[in-house]
C-alpha positions as CSV (number, residue, x, y, z in Angstrom):
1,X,-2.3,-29.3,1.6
2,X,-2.1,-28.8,-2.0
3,X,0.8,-28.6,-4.3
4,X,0.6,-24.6,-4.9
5,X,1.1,-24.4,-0.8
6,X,4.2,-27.0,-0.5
7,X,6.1,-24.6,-2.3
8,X,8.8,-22.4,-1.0
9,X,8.7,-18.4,-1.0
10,X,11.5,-19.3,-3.2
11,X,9.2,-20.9,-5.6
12,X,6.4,-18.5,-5.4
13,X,8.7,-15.8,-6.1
14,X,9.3,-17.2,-9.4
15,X,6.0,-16.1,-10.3
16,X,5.9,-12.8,-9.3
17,X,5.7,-10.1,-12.5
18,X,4.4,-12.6,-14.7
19,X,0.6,-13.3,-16.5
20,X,-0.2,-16.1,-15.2
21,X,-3.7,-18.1,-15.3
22,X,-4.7,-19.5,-11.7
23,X,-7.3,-22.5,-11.9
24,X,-9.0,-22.9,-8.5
25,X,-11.2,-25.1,-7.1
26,X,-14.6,-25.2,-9.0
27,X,-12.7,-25.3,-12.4
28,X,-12.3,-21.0,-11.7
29,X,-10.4,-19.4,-13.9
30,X,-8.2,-16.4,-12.9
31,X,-5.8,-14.9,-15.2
32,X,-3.9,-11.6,-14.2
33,X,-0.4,-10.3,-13.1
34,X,1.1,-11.9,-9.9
35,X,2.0,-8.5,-7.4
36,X,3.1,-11.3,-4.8
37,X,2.2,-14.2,-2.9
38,X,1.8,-14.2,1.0
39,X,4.2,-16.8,2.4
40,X,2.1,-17.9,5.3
41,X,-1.0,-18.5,3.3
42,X,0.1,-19.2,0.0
43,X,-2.5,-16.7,-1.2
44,X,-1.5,-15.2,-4.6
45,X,-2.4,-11.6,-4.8
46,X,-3.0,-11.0,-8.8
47,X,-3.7,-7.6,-10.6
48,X,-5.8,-7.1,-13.8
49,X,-5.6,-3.7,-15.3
50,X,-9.0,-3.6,-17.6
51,X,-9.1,-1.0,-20.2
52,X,-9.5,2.6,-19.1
53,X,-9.6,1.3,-15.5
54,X,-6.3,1.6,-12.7
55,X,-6.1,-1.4,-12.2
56,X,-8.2,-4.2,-9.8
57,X,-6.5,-6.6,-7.1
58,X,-7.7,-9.8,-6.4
59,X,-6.9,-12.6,-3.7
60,X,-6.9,-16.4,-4.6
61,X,-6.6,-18.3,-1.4
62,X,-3.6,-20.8,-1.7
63,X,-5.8,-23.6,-0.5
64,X,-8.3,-23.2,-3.4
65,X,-5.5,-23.0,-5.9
66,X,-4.9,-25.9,-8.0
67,X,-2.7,-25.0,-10.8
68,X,-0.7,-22.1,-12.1
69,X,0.5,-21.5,-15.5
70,X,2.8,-18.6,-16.3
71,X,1.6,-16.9,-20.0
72,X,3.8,-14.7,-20.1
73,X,7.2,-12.5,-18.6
74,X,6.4,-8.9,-17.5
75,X,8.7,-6.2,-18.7
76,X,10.2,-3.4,-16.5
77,X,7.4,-1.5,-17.6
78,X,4.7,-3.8,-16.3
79,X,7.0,-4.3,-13.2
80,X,6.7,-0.5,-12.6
81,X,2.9,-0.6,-12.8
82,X,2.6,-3.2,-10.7
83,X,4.8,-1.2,-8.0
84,X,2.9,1.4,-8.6
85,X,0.0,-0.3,-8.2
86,X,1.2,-1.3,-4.5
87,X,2.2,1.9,-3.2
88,X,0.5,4.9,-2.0
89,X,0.1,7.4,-4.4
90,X,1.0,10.4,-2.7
91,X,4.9,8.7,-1.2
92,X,5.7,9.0,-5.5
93,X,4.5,11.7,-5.8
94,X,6.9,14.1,-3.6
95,X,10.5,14.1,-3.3
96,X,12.2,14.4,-0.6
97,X,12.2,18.2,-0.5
98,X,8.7,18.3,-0.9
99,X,8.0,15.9,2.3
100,X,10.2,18.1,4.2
101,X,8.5,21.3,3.1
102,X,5.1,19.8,4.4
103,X,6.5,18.6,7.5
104,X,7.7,21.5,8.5
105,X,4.9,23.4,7.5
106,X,2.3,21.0,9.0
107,X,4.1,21.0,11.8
108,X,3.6,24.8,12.5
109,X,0.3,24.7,11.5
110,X,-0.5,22.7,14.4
111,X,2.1,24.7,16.4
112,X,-0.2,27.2,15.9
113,X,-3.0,26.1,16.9
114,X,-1.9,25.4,20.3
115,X,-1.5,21.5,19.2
116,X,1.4,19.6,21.0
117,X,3.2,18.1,18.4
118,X,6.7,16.6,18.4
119,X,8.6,14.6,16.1
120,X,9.6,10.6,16.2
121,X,11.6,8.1,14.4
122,X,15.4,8.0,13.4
123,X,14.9,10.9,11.2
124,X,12.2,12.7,13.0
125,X,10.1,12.5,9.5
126,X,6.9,10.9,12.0
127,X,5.4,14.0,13.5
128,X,3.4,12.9,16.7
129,X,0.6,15.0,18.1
130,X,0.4,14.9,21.9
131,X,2.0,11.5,22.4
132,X,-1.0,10.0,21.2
133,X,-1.4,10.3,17.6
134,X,1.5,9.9,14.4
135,X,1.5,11.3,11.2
136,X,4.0,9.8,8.5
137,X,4.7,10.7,5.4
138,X,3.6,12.3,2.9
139,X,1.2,14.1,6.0
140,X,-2.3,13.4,5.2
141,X,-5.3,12.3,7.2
142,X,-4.8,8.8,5.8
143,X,-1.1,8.8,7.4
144,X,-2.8,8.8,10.7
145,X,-2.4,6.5,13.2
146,X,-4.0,6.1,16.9
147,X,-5.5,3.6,19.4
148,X,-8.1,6.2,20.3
149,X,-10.8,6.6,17.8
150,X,-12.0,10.3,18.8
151,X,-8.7,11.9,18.4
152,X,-7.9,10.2,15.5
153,X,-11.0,10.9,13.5
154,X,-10.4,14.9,15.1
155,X,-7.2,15.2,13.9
156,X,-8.1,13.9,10.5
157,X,-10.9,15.9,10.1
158,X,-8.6,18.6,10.7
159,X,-5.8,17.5,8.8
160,X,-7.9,17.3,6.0
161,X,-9.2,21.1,6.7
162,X,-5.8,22.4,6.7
163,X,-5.2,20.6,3.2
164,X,-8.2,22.2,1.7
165,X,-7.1,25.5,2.7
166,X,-3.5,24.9,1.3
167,X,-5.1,23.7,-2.2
């Protein structure tokens, strides 16, 4: 175990928002933004944002790390890029109207079309499709969850037919 692992999540969370350069084994040199560090692993997730690019994620394995310097603080503005960097795009981009709107009118869409479709979770905001399938928020094909492959990939398929239409 190296030092970077005997840390705490206390520690590691010290890091988090900041530039920092990563030196791994090999004499590797990593420098980027730490998003987070898994707490299990110790492996430090870092994002780079290149010029004219989103923005690239990249995974140092805590047992390969060997020293981490911190170049520099982030500012709220590189904290929000970095959150946005971690969550879906399409959960920022409706408001809680707007989720509600599709819900509803995904819901009788499949209503519809003779799909059985209820709804789950404390606020009902999961729609599930014959007790088999869920759709979450913001109800797209990549909100889809199921254990059974066919069904899933069917639903998707047209989930994402229904979207084309609506666009």
């Amino acid at each position: 175990m190296n030092d970077w692992q005997r840390k705490s999540p206390l520690d590691w969370e010290t890091y988090v928002n900041k530039l920092v350069k990563v030196v791994a084994v090999e004499k590797h040199e990593h420098e980027g933004w730490v998003l987070t560090v898994d707490p299990v692993s110790a492996t430090i997730v870092l994002a780079t944002f290149p010029e004219n690019e989103k923005g690239s994620i990249y995974f140092i394995m805590g047992h390969a790390v060997q020293e981490v310097e911190i170049l520099r603080e982030g500012d709220s503005d590189m904290e929000q890029r970095l959150a946005r960097l971690a969550a879906p795009e399409e959960s920022q981009a409706y408001s809680p109207e707007e989720l509600e709107k599709r819900r509803k009118a995904l819901k009788t869409w499949l209503e519809t079309n003779h799909i059985p479709v209820g709804e789950q979770g404390e606020l009902g905001r999961t729609l599930s499709v014959a007790g088999v399938l869920t759709i979450d928020p913001p109800y797209g094909p990549e909100q889809c969850s199921s254990a059974n492959e066919i069904i899933l990939s069917r639903v998707q398929g047209l989930l994402q037919g229904y979207l084309d239409k609506e666009h």
